[in-house]
C-alpha positions as CSV (number, residue, x, y, z in Angstrom):
1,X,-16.0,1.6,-16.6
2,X,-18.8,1.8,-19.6
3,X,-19.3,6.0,-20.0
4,X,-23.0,6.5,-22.2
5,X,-23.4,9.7,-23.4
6,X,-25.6,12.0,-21.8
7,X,-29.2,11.5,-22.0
8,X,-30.2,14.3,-20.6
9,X,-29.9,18.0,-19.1
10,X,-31.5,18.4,-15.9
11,X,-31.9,21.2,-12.7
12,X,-30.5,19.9,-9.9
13,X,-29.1,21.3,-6.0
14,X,-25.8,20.6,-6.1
15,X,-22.7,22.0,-3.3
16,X,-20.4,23.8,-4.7
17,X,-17.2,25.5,-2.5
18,X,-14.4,28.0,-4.0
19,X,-12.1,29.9,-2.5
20,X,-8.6,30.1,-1.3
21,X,-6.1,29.3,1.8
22,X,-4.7,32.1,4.1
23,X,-3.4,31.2,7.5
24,X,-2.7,34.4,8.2
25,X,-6.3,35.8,8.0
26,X,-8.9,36.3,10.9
27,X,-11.2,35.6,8.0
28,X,-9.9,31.5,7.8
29,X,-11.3,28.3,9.3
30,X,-9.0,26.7,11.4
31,X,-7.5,25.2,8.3
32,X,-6.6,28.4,6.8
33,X,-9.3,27.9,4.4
34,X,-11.6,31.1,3.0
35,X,-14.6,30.8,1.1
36,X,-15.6,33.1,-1.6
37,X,-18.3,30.8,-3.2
38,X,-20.3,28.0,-1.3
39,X,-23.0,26.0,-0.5
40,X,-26.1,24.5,-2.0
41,X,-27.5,26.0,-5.5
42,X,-29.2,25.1,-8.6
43,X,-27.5,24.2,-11.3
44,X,-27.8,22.5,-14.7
45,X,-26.0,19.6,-15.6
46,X,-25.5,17.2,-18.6
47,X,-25.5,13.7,-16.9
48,X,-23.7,10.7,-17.8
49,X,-24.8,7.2,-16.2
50,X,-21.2,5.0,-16.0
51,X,-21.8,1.3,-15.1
52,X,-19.4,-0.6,-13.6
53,X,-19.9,-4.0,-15.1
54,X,-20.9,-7.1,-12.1
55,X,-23.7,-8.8,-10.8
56,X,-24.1,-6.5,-7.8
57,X,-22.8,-4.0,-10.3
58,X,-21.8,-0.2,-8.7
59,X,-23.6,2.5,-11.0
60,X,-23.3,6.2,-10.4
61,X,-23.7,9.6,-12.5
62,X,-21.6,12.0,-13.4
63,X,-23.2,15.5,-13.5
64,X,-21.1,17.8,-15.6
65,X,-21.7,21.8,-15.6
66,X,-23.3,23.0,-18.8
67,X,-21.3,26.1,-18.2
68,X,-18.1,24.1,-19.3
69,X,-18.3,22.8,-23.1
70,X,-19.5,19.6,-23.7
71,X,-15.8,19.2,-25.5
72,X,-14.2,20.3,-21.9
73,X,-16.9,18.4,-20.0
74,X,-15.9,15.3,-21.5
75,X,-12.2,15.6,-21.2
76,X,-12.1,16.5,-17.2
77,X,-14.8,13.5,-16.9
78,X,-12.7,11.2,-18.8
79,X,-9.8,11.6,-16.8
80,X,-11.3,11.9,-13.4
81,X,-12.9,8.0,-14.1
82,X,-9.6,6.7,-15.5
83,X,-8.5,7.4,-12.1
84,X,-11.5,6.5,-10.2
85,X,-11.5,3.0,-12.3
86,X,-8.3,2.1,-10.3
87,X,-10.4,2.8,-7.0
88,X,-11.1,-0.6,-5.1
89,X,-14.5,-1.0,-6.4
90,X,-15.9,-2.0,-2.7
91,X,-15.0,1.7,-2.1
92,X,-17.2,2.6,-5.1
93,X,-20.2,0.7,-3.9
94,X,-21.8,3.9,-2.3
95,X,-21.2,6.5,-4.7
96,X,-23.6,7.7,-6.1
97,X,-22.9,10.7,-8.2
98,X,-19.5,13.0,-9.4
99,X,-20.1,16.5,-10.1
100,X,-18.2,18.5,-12.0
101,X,-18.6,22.1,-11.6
102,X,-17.0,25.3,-13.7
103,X,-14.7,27.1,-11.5
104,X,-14.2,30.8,-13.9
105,X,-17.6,32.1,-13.0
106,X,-17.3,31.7,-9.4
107,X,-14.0,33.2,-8.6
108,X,-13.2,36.6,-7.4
109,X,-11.5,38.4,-10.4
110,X,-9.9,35.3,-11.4
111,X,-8.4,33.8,-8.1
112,X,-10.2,31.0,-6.2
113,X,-9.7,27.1,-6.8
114,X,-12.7,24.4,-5.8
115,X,-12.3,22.6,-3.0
116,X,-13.3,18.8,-3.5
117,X,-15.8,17.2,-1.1
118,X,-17.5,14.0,-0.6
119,X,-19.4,12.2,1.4
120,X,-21.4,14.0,3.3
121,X,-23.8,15.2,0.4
122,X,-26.0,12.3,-0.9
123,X,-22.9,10.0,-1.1
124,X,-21.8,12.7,-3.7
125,X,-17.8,13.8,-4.9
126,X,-17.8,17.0,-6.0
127,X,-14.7,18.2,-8.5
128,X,-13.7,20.8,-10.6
129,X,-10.9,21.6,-13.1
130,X,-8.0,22.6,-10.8
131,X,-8.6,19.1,-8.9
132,X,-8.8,16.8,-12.2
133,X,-6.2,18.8,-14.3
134,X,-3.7,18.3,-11.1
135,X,-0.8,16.3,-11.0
136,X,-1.5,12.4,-11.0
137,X,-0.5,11.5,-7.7
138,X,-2.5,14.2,-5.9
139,X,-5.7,13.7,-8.5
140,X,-5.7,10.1,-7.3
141,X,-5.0,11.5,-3.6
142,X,-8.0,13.7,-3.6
143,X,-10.5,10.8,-5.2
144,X,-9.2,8.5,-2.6
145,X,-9.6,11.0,0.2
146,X,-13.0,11.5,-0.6
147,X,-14.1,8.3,-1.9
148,X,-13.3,7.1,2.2
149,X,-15.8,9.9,3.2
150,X,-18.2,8.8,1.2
151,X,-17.9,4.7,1.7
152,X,-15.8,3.8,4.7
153,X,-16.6,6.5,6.9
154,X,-19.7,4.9,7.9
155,X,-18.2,1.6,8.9
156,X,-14.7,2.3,10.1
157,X,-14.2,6.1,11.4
158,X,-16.1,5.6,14.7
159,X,-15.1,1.7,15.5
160,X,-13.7,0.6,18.3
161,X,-10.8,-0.8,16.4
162,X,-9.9,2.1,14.8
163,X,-10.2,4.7,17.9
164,X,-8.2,2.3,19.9
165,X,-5.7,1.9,16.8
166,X,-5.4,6.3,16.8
167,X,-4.9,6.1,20.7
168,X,-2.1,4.0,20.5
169,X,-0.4,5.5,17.4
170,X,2.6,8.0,17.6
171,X,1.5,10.9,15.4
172,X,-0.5,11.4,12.3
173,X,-0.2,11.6,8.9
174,X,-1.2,15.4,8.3
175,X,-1.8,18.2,9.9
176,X,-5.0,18.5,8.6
177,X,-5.4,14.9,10.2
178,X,-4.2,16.0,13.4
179,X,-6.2,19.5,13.3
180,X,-9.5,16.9,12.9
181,X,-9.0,13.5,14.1
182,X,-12.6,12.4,14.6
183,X,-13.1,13.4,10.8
184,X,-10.4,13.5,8.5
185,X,-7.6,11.2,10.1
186,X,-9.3,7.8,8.5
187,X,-9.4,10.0,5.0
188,X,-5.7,10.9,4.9
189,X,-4.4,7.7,6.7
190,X,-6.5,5.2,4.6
191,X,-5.2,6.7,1.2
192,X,-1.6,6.6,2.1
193,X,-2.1,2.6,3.3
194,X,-3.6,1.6,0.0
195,X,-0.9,3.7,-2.1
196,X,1.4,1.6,0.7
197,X,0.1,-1.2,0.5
198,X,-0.5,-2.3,-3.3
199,X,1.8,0.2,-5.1
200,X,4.8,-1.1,-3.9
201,X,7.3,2.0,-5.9
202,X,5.9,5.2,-4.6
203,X,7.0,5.2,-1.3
204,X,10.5,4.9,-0.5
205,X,11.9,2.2,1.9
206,X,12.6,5.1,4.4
207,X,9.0,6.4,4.0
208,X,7.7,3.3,4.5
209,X,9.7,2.2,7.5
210,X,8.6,5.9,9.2
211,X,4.8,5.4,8.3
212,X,5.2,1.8,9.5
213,X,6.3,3.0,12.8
214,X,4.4,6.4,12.9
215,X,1.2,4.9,12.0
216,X,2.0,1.3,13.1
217,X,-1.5,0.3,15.1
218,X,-3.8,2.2,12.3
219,X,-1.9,0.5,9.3
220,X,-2.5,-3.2,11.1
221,X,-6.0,-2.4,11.9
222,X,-6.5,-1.1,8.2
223,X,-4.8,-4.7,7.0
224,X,-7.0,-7.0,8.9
225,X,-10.0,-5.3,7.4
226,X,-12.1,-7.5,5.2
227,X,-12.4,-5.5,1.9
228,X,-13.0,-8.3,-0.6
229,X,-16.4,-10.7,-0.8
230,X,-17.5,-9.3,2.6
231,X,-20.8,-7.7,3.8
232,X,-19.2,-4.6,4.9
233,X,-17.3,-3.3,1.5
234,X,-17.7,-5.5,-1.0
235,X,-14.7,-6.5,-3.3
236,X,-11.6,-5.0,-3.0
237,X,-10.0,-4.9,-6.3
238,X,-9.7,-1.9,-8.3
239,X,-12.6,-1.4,-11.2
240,X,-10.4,-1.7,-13.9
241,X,-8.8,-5.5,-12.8
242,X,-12.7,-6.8,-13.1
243,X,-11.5,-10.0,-15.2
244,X,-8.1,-10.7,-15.2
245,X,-7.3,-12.9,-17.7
246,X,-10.2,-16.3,-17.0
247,X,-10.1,-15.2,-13.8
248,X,-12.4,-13.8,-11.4
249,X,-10.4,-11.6,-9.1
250,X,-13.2,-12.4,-6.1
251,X,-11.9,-16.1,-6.7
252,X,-8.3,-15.4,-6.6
253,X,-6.0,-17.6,-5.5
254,X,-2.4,-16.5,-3.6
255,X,0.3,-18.7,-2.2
256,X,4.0,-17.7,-1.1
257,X,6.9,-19.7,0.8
258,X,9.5,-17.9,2.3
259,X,12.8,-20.5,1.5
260,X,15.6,-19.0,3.4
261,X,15.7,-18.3,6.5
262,X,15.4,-21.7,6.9
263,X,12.5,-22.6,9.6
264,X,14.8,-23.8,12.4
265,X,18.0,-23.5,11.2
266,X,20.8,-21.3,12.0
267,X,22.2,-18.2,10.1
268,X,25.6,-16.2,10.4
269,X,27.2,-13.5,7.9
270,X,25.6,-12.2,4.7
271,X,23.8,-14.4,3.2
272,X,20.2,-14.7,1.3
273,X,16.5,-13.8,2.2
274,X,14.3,-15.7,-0.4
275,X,11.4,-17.3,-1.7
276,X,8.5,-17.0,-4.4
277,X,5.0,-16.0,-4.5
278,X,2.4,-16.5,-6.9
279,X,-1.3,-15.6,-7.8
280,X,-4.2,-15.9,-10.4
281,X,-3.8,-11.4,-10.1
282,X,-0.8,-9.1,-9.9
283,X,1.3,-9.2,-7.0
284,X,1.9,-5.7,-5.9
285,X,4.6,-6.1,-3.3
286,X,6.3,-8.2,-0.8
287,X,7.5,-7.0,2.2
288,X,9.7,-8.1,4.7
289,X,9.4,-7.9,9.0
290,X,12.1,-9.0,11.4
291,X,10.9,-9.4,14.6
292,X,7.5,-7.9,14.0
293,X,9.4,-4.6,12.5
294,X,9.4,-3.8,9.0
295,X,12.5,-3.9,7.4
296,X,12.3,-3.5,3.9
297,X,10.7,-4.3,0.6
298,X,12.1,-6.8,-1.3
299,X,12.7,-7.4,-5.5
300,X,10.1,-9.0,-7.0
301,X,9.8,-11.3,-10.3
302,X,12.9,-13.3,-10.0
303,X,13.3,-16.4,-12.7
304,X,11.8,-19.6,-10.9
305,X,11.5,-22.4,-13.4
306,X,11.1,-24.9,-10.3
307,X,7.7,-22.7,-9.0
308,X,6.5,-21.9,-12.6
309,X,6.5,-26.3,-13.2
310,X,4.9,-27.1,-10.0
311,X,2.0,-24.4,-10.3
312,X,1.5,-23.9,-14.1
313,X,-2.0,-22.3,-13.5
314,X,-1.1,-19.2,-11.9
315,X,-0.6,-15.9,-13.5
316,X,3.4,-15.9,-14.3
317,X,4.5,-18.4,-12.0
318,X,8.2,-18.9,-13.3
319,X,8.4,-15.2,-12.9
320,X,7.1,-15.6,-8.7
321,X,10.7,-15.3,-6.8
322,X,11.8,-12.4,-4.7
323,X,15.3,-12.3,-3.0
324,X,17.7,-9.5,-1.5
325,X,21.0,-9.9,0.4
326,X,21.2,-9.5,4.3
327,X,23.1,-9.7,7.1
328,X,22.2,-12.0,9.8
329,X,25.1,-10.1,11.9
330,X,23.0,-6.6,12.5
331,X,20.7,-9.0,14.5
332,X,21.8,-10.1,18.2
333,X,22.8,-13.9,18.3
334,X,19.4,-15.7,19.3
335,X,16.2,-17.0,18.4
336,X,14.5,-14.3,15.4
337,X,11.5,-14.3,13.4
338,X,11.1,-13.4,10.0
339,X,8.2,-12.8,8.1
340,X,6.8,-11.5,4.5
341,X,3.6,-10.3,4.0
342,X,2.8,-10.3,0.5
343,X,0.2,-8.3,-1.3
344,X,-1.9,-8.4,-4.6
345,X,-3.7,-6.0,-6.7
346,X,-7.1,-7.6,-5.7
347,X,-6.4,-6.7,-1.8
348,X,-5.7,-10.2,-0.8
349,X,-2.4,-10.5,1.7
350,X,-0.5,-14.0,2.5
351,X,1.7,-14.3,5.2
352,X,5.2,-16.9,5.5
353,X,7.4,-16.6,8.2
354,X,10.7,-18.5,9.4
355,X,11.7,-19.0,13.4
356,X,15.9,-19.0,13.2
357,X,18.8,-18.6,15.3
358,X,21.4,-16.4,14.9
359,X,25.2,-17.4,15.7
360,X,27.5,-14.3,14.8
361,X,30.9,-13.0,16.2
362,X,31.5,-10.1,18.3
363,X,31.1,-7.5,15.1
364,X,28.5,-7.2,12.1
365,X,31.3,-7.0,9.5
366,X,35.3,-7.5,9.5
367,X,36.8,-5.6,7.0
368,X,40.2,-6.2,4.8
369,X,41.5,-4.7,7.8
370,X,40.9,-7.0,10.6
371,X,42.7,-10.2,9.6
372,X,41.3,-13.8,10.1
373,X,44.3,-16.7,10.3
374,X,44.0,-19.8,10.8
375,X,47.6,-20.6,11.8
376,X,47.9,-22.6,14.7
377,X,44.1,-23.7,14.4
378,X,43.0,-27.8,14.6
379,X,40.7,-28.7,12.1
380,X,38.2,-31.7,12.1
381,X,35.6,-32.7,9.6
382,X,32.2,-35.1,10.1
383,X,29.7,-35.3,7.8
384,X,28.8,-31.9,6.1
385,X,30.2,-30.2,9.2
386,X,33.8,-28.5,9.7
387,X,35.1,-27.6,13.4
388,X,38.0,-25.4,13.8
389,X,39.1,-24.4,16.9
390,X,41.3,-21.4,17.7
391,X,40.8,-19.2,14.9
392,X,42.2,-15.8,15.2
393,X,40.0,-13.2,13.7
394,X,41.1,-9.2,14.6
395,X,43.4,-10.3,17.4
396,X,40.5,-12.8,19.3
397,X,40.9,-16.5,19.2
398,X,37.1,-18.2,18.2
399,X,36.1,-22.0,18.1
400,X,33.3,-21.8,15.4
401,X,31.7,-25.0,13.3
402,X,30.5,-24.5,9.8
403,X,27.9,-26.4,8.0
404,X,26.9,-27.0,4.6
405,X,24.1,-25.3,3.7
406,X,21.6,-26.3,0.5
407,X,19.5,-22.9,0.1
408,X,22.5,-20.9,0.0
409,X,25.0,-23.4,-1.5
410,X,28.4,-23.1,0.8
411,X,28.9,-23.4,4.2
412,X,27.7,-21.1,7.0
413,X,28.8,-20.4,10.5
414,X,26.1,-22.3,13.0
415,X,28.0,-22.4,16.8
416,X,30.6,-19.8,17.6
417,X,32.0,-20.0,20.9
């Protein structure tokens, strides 16, 4: 984002709301929330015009308080727009101003924090200095929250996609999305999916797999949304990925094959999932679904020499494998599907998935402790193929053939009987 410096000071209405939170008073809102300071008053700003740099380019003010220094001004604007340039910047599109109010002269004998807004005020975010100096994760939190009130709202809250999506959902994200479904739910879900989504690290694999299933309908609505060269939002990317590298990022290209499970072959024991992905952007994450369930994330960046000759004009494409270890025995012997859904900064997603059967013995795992002999067993060889019949594994007697398998380079159980 390009920052000018202020041209002017002007008068303008602006909202403003400070207070504080206590449940416990009669004096709350049903979210516990009291005001000391708020509504709609004149104020006078020093306004910045920011550009963000396109041919259907998003430009918006900032309007910062003249009752903070211009040397405070500056620094609480500067870092609110280093976050809000990793915004998608089809979520920008429709904003059209940031006010930054002084909190001191509004409280009540010092206490009192600003509650951010947006959205419902001339497509405007309001802030103050207890929101921008917070933590990062919850600054970025707040801008996202509000940033969906003021651009998605509109075109999402009210669909028939998402309503049906919250109907057949378990729960909610919050409280305060569950205390106001019809207006907050999209603005506390929507956040969490992008943070999901395209930062791969800040959840953990348990938080992931409980949002996937709490939220499960919402989050696959929220993926099948067009957010990139569409009518309804725009581009997806964040501001700050505009040009990466000679790259246009509404151009991007993204292309992933999952190797192993093998499409239509059969897998026993602990073995391998694998394959590579590559793109012209960043890929954020890859994540893996067994059976329509997600499972995990899995490592990304693995060393593929092979993927980096074959497609030498994507971004890093030796560096485009991702791999982890699983057992094939956790699953029930059968048909299964595996998929990986992987996703780049720029909001694209690619799909690869692999139909396989599962042949596995009557436990997931035999320890040191439950022996396996093959005393007494007949052994016969064809081809890349070994039968052996009556092998003794934990007291049971198995007929089993094992076949040589390329991906994972030894040979893997595919009949037991």
């Amino acid at each position: 984002m390009e920052t000018r410096e202020y041209a002017e000071t002007r008068t303008e209405e602006a909202y403003i709301k400070i207070g504080y939170t206590d449940e416990d008073s009669s004096d709350a809102d049903q979210d516990g929330w009291i005001d000391l300071y708020s509504g709609w008053y004149d104020f006078e700003f020093r306004v910045y015009s920011v550009n963000i740099w396109f041919e259907d380019e998003a430009d918006f003010e900032v309007l910062v308080s003249t009752e903070l220094s211009e040397e405070a001004g500056l620094e609480l604007m500067s870092r609110a727009l280093k976050f809000l340039d990793e915004i998608p910047l089809g979520a920008l599109e429709d904003l059209e101003k940031v006010v930054i109010h002084a909190l001191e002269p509004y409280q009540d004998e010092g206490q009192g924090i600003g509650r951010a807004t947006g959205g419902l005020y001339n497509n405007t975010m309001t802030l103050y200095p207890n929101t921008i100096n917070s933590s990062d994760p919850w600054l970025m939190g707040v801008l996202l929250h509000e940033i969906v009130h003021i651009s998605l709202d509109e075109h999402i809250r009210e669909s028939d996609g998402w309503v049906s999506a919250q109907n057949a959902d378990e729960g909610f994200i919050s409280l305060y999305a569950e205390t106001n479904p019809n207006t907050e739910d999209l603005s506390e879900t929507w956040p969490m999916w992008f943070r999901m989504r395209y930062f791969g690290d800040y959840f953990s694999t348990s938080e992931v797999a409980a949002l996937e299933q709490q939220l499960k309908h919402r989050l696959a609505f929220l993926d099948e949304v067009i957010y990139y060269g569409g009518d309804t939002f725009g581009y997806f990317f964040p501001a700050s990925y505009r040009v990466w590298g000679d790259y246009d990022p509404r151009e991007s290209r993204v292309n992933a094959s999952l190797e192993e499970p093998v499409n239509g072959g059969v897998h026993s024991g602990i073995t391998n999932v694998r394959g590579w992905a590559i793109s012209d952007t960043k890929i954020s994450r890859v994540a893996l679904y067994i059976d329509g369930e997600y499972a995990a994330d899995i490592p990304y960046g693995g060393d593929r020499p092979d993927v980096g000759g074959a497609f030498p004009d994507y971004r890093n494409p030796r560096y485009s494998g991702f791999g982890t270890t699983y057992n094939y025995s956790e699953l029930t012997a059968g048909s299964h599907t595996m998929q990986i859904k992987v996703y780049t900064i720029d909001g694209k997603i690619i799909e690869s998935s692999s139909e396989f059967t599962v042949e596995r013995l009557n436990e997931e795992f035999f320890g040191s402790d439950k022996p396996v002999s093959l005393d007494g067993a007949f052994v016969s060889a064809r081809d890349d193929e070994v039968d052996l019949q009556g092998v003794l594994i934990d007291g049971e007697t198995y007929d089993m053939t094992l076949k040589w398998a390329v991906p994972a380079q030894g040979f893997q159980v595919i009949r037991v009987d």
